[in-house]
N, C-alpha and C positions, 0 to 999 in steps of 0.2 A: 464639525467633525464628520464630512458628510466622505461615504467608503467604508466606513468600521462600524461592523455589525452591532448595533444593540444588546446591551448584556452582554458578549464576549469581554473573556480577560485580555483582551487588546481592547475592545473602548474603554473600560477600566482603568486599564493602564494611562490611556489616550488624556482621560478625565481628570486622572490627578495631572498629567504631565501640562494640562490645560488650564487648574487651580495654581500648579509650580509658576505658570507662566504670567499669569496674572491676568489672563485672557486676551494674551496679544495673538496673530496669527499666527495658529500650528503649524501651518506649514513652515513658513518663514523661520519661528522655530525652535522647529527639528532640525532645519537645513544647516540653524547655526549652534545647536546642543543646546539653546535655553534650558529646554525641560530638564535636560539632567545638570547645566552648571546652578541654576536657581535652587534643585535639590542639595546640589553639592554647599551651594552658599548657608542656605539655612542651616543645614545641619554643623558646617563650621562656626557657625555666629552661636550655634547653641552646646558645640563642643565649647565656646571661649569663653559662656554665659555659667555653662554648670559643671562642664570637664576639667576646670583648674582647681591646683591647691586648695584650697580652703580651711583646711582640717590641721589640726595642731597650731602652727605658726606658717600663716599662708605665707606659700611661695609660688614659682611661676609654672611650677610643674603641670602636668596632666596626671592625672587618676586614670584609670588602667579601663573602667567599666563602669555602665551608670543601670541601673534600673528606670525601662525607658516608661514607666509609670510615673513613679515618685523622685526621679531624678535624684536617688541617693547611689552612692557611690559604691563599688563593687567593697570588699572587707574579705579581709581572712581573718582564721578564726584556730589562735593555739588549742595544746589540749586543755592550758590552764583555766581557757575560757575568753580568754582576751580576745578581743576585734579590733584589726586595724586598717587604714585603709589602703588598696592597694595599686602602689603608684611602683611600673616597672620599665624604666625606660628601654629596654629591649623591645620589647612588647608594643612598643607606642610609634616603631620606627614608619610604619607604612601609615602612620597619623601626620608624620613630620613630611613623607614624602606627598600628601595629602595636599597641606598648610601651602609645600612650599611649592605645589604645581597649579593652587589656588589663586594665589598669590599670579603667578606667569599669566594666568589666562584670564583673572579679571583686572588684573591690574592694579588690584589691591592690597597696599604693602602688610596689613594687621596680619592678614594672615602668617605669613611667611615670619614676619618680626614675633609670635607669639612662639611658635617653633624655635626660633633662634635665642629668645630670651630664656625659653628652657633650656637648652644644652647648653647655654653656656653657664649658668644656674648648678646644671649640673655638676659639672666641669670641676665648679669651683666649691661645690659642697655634695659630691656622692661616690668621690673617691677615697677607697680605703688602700692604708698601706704605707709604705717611709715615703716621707718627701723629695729621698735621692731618687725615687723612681717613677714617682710621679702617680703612682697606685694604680687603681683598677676602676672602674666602676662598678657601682653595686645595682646592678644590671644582671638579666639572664636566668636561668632556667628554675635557680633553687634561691636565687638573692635578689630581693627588690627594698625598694625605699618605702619603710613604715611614713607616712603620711600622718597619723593620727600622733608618734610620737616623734616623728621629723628625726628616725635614725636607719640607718640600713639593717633587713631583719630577714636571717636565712635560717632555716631547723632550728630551730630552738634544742635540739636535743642531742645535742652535741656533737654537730658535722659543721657548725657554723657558718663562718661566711665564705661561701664556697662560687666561685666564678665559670660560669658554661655561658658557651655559648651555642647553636645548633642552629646550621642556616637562618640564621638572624639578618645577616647583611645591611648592615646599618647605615643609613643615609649617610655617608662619608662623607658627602658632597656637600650637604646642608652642613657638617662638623665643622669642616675646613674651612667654611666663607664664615663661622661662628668664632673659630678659636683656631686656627693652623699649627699652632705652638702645643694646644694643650691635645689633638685630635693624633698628630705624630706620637705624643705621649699611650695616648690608648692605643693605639695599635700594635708600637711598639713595645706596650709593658703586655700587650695581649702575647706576642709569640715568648715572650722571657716566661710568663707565668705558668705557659703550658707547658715548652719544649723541655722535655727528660734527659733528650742526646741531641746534640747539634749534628753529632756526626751521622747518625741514621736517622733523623728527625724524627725518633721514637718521641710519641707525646700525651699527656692525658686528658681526658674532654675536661677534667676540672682541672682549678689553677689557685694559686695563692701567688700575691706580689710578692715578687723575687727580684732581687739586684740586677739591673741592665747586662754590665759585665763585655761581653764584647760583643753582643747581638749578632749583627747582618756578617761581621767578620771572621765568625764559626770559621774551622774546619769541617768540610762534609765530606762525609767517606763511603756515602750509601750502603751496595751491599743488597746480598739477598734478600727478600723479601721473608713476612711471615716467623720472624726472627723472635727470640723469647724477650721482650720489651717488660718497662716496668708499669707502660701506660695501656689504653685501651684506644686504640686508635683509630674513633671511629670515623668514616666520613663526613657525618652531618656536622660534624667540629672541624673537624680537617677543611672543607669548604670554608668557615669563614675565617678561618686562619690566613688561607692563601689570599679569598678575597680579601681582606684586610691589607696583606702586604701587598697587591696589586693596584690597591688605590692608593695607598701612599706610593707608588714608584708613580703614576699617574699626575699627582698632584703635582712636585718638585722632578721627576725625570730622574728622578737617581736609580742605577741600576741595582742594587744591593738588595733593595726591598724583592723586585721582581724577581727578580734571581731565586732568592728561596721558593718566593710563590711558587714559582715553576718545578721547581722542586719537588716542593709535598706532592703537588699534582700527579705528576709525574710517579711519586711514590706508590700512588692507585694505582695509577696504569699499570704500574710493573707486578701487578697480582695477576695480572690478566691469563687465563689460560691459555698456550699458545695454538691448542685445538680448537678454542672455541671465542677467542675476544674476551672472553666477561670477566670481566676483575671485580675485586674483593672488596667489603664494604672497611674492610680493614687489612694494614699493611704488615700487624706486628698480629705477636701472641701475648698474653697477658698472665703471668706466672700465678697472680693474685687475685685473680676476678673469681666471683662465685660460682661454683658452677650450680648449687643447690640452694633451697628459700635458708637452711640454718647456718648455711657458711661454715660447712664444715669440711667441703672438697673444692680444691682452688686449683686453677689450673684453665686450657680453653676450655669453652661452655660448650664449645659444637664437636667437638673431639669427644667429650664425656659425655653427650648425650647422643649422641651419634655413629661415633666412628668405630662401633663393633659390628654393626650393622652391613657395611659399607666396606669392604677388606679389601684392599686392592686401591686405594683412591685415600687422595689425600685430603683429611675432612676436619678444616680448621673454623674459626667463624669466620675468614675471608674465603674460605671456598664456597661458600651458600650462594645460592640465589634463588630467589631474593633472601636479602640476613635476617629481617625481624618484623617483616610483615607479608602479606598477601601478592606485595606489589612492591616490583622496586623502586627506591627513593627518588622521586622528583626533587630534590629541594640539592643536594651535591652538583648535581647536572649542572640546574639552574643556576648556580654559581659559577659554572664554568662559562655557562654561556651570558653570563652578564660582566662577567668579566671580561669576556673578548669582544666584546661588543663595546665596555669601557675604553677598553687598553688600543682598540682597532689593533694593526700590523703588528703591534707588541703584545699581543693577546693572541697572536695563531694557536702557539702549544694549548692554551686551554679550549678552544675551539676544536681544535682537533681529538684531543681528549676527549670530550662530549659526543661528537660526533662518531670517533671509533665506537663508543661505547651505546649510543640511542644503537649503532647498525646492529651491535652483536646483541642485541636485544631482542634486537625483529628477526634476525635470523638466523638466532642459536633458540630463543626462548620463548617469542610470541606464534601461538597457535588462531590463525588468520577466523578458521572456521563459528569460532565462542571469543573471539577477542578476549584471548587470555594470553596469560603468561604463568607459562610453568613453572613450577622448584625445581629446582636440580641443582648439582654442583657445579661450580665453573668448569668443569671435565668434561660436561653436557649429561649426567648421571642424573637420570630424571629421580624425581622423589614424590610425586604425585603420587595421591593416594598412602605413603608413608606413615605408619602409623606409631607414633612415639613407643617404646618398650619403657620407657623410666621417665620419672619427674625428673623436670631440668629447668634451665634458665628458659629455652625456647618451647616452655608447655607444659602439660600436664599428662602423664601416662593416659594415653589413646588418644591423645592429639594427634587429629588427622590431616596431611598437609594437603592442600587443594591448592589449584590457581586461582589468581585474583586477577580481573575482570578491567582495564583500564578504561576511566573515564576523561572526563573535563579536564584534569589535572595534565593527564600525560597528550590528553589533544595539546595544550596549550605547550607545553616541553617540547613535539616532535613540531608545530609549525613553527615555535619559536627558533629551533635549530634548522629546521627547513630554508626560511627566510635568511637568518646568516650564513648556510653554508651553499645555498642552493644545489643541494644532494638529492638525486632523484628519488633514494631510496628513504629516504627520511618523509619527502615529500608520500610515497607511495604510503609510509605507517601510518601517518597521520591519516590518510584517507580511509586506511584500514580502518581504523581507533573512531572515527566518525561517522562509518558502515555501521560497526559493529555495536555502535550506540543507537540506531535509526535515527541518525542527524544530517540523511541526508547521502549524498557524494559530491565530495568538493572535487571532482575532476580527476582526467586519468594523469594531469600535469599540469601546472601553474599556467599552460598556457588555454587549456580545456574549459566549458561552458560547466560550471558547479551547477548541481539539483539540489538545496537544501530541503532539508523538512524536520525541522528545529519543534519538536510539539511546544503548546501554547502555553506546560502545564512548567516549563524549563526557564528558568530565571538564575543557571549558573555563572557564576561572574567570572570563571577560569573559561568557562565556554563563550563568552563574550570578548574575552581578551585573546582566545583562538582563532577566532573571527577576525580579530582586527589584526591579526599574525598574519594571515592568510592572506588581506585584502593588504598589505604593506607587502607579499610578497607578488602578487597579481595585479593589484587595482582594481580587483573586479566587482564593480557594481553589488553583488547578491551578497556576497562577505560582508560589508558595511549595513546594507539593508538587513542581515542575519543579527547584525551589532547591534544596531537600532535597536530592531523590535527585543529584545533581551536587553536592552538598558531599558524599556517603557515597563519591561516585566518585574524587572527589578523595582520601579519605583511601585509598581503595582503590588507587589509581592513581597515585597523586602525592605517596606521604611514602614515606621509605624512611631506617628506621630515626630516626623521630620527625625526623628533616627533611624539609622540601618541595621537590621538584624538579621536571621538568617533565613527567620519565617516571621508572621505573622503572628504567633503564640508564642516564641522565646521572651523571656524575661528581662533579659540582658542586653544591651549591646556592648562591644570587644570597640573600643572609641578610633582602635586602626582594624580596619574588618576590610576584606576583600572589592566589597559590591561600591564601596567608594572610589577604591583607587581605580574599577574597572570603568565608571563612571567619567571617573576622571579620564582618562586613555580614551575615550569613546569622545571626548567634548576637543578633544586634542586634533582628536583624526578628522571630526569633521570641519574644523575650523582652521585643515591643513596644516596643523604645528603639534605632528604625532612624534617629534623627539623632543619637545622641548619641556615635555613634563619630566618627572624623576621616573624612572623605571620600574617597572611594576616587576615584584623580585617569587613573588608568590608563596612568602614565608607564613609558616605556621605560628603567630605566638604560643608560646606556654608558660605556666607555673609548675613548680614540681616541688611540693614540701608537704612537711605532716599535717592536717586541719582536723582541730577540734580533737574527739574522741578517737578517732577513728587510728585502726593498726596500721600505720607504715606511710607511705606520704599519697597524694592523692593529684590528680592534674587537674586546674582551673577552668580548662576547657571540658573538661565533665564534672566537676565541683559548681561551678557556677553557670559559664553560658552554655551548656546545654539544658537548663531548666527551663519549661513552657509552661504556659498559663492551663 
């Protein structure tokens, strides 16, 4: 290990990547990603060892979460008291896309076949619904598969079995080579159970199995945007709507699927302010949404909480920006751009999509100087510093609205869309978004000598997969060396006891977690076969139902793996 300083969290890193390897030569390698495919291997033989069924009537499934102590299995928890275990195959998709790039690059088929013997497992026992239609999966935000009593288990409190999905983008790829027959069924019973109106593709993030009927052969009649709808139509649903119909037009070539894709897409688009680019995180209005905690005033949420304020300006909850956090949504984009990237020359409209929309970001909304992005309306009606007058859906009376600060996330978004469109000005954000983080200056243009300065103390897996965005769009030497040393940090940082977590004191690992599949893309690139893994989609999982005592429903991702030691 001779070059790496004593003590530093890079000989650390170096140490275990030198225990990973067996003590063969580091140099040799790194050159070929041992250190991280050997991490990657143990921790899948120990996903297949502890991460299966087991619980009620073992089957092939995965468990959602493990406590990387005692290797018992993540549980939720009614109000009645009951614990059961929790197994959701939405949530497990970047575990499959794991298995099955595992599999590609060592050559060993267990991997890939234990992924495949789940979904198809599935397929055939976690669909709810008539048999004319082939049902749903009981999958996604508020429905997952009880494990301990082997039945599909959503609110108990009477909202039932309720189907979302939210930038999930499910390994289609791995479905298709599993089940082509029953993978067309989910997709397709996916747009029947959401869409409201074929003819304005009004639709709602939840869904119940509904009767096929004439699907892809709708009449569509578009129409203005912003329209009083029965659904809530939000984006991060609406992405995997389209991706969905994109990979099924992908798989067989049939136009019909794509067709609509393009469509909903499209439907965002058409929010866009024509002063300013920025369109709407939604297309419709929703007559029934809450706009208060008692549900006693229904109607838009951003209209009632807002637009007395605002006279002059049309203030719906597609004219926000950003709609419902600090920062606008990475994970819709993402969808665009992994879809065009799927589809190539049949994927421009979504490409271009993405692309109009990263520009009017940077140049309606990002403030270059504090690498922020400001509120405002898509009118360009700033709302910084905005200070709520009334409790509403988007706060609590004196909520103050400030810009949020882009990180890892949105680096890894503007090189991703860099690399596909090769747009100078896209190129130019991301450099911004990388200044503004001290990571460095990756150059005044893909063709320019990068200065990185990645601190030691960074072990993000979105900023590692930025890096490898970067060096796919350049070649250049310091982007992969950038990669490197942030996959060594990750083993350094972010396994603990051959699982990956997100520190070194979480409790939990999430069995499809980020710092693997980055891992994985990083063993790809070095070993020159960076397309031949599954694509790294950057989704969030979630849970989202009631647990325990507790008033109203609660997320998994702060219910559970945010707990540390």
């Amino acid at each position: 290990m001779k070059g790496f300083a004593s003590g530093s969290v890079w000989a650390c890193a170096v140490g275990i990547a030198w225990a990973v390897c067996g003590g063969e030569a580091l140099t040799v390698a790194v050159a070929s990603g041992e250190p991280y495919l050997g991490a990657l291997r143990k921790y899948a033989d120990q996903v297949l060892e502890h991460g299966r069924d087991h619980y009620g009537n073992p089957t092939p499934l995965f468990v959602d979460g493990l406590d990387v102590e005692t290797r018992k299995p993540v549980t939720w928890k009614w109000a009645n008291g009951r614990e059961w275990v929790l197994c959701n195959l939405a949530n497990q998709q970047g575990l499959f896309r794991l298995l099955d790039g595992l599999t590609e690059l060592s050559g060993e088929p267990r991997y890939r076949d234990a992924a495949m013997e789940a979904l198809r497992y599935a397929f055939a026992h976690l669909r709810f619904g008539t048999r004319d239609n082939g049902g749903l999966l009981a999958w996604g935000g508020h429905l997952a598969y009880d494990a301990t009593s082997d039945v599909p288990s959503g609110n108990p409190g009477g909202t039932g079995r309720i189907h979302e999905l939210k930038t999930v983008f499910p390994h289609y790829d791995l479905m298709w080579r599993a089940d082509p027959v029953a993978t067309r069924q989910v997709i397709e019973n996916l747009w029947t159970a959401h869409v409201l109106d074929w003819g304005t593709l009004d639709f709602n993030r939840h869904g119940n199995p509904t009767p096929r009927g004439r699907l892809w052969s709708h009449e569509y009649r578009g129409g203005d945007v912003f329209f009083w709808g029965k659904g809530l139509t939000f984006h991060n649903a609406g992405s995997d709507f389209y991706f969905a119909a994109g990979m099924l037009a992908r798989f067989d070539a049939a136009p019909e699927p794509l067709v609509w894709a393009r469509r909903l897409s499209e439907r965002y688009a058409e929010t866009r302010d024509p002063k300013t680019g920025l369109e709407g995180f939604q297309f419709s209005q929703c007559a029934t949404a809450w706009c208060d905690d008692a549900g006693k005033i229904l109607g838009d949420r951003a209209q009632y909480q807002y637009a007395e304020d605002f006279p002059g300006h049309r203030v719906v909850e597609g004219t926000l920006f950003p709609c419902y956090d600090d920062l606008p949504a990475v994970g819709p984009q993402a969808g665009r751009l992994l879809l065009a990237e799927a589809l190539g020359d049949r994927g421009d409209a979504f490409l271009r999509h993405a692309v109009d929309q990263l520009t009017a970001w940077g140049k309606i909304a990002y403030r270059r100087e504090d690498n922020a992005f400001v509120p405002m309306l898509t009118d360009g009606t700033p709302m910084e510093g905005y200070v709520c007058r009334k409790d509403g859906y988007f706060g609590p009376k004196g909520r103050v609205l400030k810009a949020g600060h882009p990180g890892a996330e949105h680096l890894w978004l503007y090189a991703f869309a860099a690399r596909l469109s090769r747009d100078p000005f896209l190129w130019e954000m991301a450099r911004n978004i990388a200044r503004g983080n001290g990571w460095g200056d990756i150059g005044a243009s893909p063709g320019a000598t990068p200065s990185l300065q990645v601190p030691e103390s960074t072990s993000h897996p979105h900023l590692l997969m930025a890096m490898l965005e970067l060096h796919r769009r350049t070649g250049a030497p310091a982007f992969l060396a950038s990669a490197e040393s942030l996959g060594l940090r990750i083993l350094s940082d972010r396994v603990v006891q051959g699982w990956f977590v997100p520190s070194r004191r979480h409790v939990y690992t999430r069995l499809a977690n980020d710092e693997s599949e980055a891992l994985l893309h990083l063993v790809a690139t070095l070993r020159g076969r960076a397309g031949a893994v599954p694509a790294f989609t950057g989704a969030e999982p979630f849970f989202h139902a009631e647990y325990g005592s507790s008033s109203g429903r609660v997320y998994d991702t702060q219910q559970i793996y945010a707990r540390t030691r």
